[in-house]
Residue frames relative to the residue before (quaternion, step in Angstrom):
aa qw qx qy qz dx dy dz
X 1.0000 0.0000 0.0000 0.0000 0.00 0.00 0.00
X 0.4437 -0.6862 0.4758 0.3253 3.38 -0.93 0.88
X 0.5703 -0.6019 0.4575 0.3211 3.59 -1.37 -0.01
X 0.7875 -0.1591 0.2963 0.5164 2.98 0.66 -1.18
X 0.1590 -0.9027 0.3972 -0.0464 3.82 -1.08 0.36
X 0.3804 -0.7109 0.4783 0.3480 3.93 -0.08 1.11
X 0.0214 -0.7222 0.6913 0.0047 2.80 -1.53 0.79
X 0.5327 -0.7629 0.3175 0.1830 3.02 -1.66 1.29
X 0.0305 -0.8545 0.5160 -0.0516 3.60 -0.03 1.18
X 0.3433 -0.6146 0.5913 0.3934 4.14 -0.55 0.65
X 0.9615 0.0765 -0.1067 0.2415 2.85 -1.78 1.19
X 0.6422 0.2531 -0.1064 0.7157 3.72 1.71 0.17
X 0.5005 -0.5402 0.6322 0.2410 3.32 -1.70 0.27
X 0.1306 0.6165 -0.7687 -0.1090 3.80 -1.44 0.44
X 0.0605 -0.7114 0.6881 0.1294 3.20 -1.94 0.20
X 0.3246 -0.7388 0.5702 0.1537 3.05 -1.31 1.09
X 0.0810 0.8526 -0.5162 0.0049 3.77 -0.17 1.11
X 0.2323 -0.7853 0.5622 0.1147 3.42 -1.36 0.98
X 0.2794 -0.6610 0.6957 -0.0324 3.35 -2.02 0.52
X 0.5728 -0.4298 0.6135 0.3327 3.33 -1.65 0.55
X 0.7891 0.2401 0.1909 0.5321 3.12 -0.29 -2.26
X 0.6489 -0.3809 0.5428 0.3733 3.64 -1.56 0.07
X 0.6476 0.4717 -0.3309 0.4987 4.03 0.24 -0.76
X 0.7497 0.4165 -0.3433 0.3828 3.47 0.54 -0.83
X 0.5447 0.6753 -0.2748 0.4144 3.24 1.62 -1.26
X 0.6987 0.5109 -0.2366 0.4413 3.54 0.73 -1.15
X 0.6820 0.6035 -0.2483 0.3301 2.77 1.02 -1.34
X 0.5223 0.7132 -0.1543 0.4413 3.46 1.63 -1.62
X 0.6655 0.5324 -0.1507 0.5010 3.08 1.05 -1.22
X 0.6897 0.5054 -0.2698 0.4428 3.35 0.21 -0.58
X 0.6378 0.4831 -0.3166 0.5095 3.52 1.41 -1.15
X 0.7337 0.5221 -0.3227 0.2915 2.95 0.91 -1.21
X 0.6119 0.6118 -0.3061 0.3970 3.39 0.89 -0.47
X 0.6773 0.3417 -0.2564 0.5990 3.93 0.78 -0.99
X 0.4950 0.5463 -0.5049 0.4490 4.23 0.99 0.19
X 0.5839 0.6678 -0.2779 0.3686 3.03 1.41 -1.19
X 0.6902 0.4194 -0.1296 0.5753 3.58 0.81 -2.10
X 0.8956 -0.1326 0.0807 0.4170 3.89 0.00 -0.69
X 0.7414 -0.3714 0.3599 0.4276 3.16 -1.62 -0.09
X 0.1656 -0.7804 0.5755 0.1798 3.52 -0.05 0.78
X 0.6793 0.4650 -0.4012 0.4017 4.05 0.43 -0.45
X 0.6683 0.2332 -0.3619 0.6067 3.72 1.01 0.85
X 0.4513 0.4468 -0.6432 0.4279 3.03 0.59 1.50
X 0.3647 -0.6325 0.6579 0.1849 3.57 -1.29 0.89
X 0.6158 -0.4938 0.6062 0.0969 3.43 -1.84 0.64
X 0.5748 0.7172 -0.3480 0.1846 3.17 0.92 -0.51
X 0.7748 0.2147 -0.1635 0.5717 3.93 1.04 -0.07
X 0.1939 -0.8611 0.4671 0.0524 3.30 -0.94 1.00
X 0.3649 -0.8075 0.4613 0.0446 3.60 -0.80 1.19
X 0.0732 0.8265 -0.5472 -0.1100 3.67 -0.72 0.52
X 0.2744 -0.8647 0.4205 0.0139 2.67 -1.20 1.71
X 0.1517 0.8308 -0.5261 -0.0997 3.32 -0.23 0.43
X 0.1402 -0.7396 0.6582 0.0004 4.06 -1.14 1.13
X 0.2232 -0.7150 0.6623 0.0176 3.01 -2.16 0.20
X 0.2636 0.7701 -0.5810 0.0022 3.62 -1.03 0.29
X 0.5335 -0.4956 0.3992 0.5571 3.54 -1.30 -0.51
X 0.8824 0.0724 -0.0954 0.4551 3.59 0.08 -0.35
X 0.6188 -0.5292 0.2497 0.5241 3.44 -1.07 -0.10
X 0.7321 0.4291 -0.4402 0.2934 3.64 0.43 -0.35
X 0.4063 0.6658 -0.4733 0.4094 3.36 1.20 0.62
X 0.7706 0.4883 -0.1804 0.3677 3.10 0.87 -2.08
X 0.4964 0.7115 -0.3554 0.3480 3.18 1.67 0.08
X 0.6799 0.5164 -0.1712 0.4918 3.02 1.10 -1.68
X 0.6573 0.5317 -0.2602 0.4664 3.57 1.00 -1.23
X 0.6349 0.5924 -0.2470 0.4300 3.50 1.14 -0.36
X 0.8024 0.2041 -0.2581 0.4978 3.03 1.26 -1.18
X 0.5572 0.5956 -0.4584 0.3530 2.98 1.01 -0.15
X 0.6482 0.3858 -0.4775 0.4507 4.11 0.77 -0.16
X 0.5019 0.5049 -0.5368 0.4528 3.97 0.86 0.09
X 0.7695 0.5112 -0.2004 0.3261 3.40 0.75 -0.54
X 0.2775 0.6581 -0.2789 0.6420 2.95 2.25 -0.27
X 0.8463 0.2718 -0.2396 0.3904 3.39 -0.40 -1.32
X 0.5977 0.6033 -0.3382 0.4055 3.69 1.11 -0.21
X 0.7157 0.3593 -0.2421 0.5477 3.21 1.17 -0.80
X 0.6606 0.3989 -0.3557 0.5272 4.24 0.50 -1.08
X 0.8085 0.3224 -0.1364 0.4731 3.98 0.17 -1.29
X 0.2300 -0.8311 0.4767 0.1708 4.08 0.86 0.06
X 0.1478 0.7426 -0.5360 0.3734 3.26 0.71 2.05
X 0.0008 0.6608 -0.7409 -0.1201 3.44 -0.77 0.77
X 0.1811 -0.8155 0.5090 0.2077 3.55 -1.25 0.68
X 0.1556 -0.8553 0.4434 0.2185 3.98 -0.93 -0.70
X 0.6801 0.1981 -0.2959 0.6409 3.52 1.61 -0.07
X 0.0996 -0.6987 0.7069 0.0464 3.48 -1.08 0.69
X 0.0762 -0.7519 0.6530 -0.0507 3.65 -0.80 1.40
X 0.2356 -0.7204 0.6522 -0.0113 3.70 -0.54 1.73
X 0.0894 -0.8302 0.5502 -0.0081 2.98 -0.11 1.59
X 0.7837 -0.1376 -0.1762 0.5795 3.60 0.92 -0.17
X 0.0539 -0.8203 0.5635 0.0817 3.57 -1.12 0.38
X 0.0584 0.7494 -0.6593 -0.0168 3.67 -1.48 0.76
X 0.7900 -0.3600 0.1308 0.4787 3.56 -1.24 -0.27
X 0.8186 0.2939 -0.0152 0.4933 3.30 1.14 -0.99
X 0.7614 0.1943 -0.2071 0.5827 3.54 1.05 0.47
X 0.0082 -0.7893 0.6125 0.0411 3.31 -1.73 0.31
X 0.2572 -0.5665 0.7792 0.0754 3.60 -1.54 1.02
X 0.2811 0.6398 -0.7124 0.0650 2.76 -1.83 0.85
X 0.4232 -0.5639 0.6375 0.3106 3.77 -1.43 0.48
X 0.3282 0.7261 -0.5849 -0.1515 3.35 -1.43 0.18
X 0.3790 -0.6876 0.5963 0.1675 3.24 -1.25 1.12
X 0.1905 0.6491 -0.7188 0.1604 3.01 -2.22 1.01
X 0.2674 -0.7288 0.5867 0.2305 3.20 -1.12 -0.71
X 0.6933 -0.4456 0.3678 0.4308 3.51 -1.50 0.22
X 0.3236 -0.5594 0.6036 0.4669 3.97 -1.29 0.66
X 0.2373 -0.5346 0.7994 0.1377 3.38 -2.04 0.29
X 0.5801 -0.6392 0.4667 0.1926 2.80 -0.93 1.27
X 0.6693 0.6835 -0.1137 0.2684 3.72 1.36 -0.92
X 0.7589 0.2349 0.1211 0.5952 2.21 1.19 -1.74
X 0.7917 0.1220 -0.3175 0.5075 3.85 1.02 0.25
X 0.4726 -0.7798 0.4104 0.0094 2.82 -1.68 0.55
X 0.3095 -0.7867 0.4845 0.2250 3.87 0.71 1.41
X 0.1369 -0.7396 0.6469 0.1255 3.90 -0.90 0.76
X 0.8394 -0.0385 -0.0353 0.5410 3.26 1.11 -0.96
X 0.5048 -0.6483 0.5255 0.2207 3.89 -1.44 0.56
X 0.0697 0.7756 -0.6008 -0.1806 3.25 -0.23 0.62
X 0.4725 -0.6442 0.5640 0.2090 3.85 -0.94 0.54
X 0.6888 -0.3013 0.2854 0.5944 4.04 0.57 -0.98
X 0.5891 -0.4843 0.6139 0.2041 3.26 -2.05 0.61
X 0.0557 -0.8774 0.4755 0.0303 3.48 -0.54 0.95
X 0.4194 -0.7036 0.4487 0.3574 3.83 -0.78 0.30
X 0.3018 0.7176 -0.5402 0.3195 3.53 1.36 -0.17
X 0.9782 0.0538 -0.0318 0.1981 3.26 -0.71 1.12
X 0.4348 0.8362 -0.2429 0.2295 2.92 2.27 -0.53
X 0.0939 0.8017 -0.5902 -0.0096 3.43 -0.66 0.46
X 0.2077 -0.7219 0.6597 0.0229 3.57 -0.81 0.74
X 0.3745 0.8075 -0.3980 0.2220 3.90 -0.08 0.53
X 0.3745 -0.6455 0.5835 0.3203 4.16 -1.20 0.77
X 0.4143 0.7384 -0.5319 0.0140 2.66 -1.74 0.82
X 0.7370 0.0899 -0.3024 0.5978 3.15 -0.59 1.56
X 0.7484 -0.5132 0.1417 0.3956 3.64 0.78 1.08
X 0.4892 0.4336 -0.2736 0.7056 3.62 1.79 0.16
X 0.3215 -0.7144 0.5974 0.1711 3.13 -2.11 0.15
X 0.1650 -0.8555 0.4895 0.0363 3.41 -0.50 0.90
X 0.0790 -0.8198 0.5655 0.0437 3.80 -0.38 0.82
X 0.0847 -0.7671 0.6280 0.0995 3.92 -0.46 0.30
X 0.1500 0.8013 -0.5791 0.0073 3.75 -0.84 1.03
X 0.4048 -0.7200 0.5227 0.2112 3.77 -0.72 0.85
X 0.2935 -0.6998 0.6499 0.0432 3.56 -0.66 0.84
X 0.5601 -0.5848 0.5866 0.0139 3.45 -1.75 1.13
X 0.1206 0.9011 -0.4164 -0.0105 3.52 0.32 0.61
């Protein structure tokens, strides 16, 4: 099963990203985004982040999710590559994630993201998998 997938959106970026279970979904997400911003296979493992979010529903806790990975990318200059959804429910999330600081040397930004948007979000089962679509700020 694929993870996830670009979609065409004027003037921004959406992706439509999938999961077994919520944890994976979230989890997906999270790759999918820093695949998005950089080379993720020259990112090291080497520092770990806890994360912990909230919203009213899930297509919130989405945005509110990525959007604090994206926080820490832009204020703290972290590119990550494993996100571990350690617990998940409708309205909140824990997770570990590992990365490491960008070097200026040694990675390479492909893409800016500006903010996580609700334009369109949808967070939602179907056909026995979950499937979340979120539009990115470019």
């Amino acid at each position: 099963m694929k993870r996830y997938e670009l979609i065409d959106h004027t003037a921004d970026l959406g992706i439509e990203i999938y999961g077994r279970d919520l944890r994976e979904l979230f989890q997906n997400a999270g790759e999918a985004l820093f695949e998005i911003i950089c080379d993720t296979s020259k990112v090291t493992e080497s520092l770990e982040k806890r994360v912990y979010v909230d919203g009213e529903d899930l297509e919130q806790l989405m945005v509110v999710w990525l959007g604090e990975l994206l926080y820490l990318h832009d204020t703290e200059r972290l590119l990550f590559k494993r996100f571990d959804v350690e617990e998940i429910g409708k309205k909140s999330l824990t997770a570990a994630v590992y990365g490491e600081e960008f070097k200026e040397d040694h990675h390479t930004i492909k893409t800016e993201i500006k903010a996580v948007t609700y334009h369109q979000i949808q967070v939602r089962q179907e056909e026995g998998r979950w499937v979340a679509r979120v539009i990115f700020d470019l």
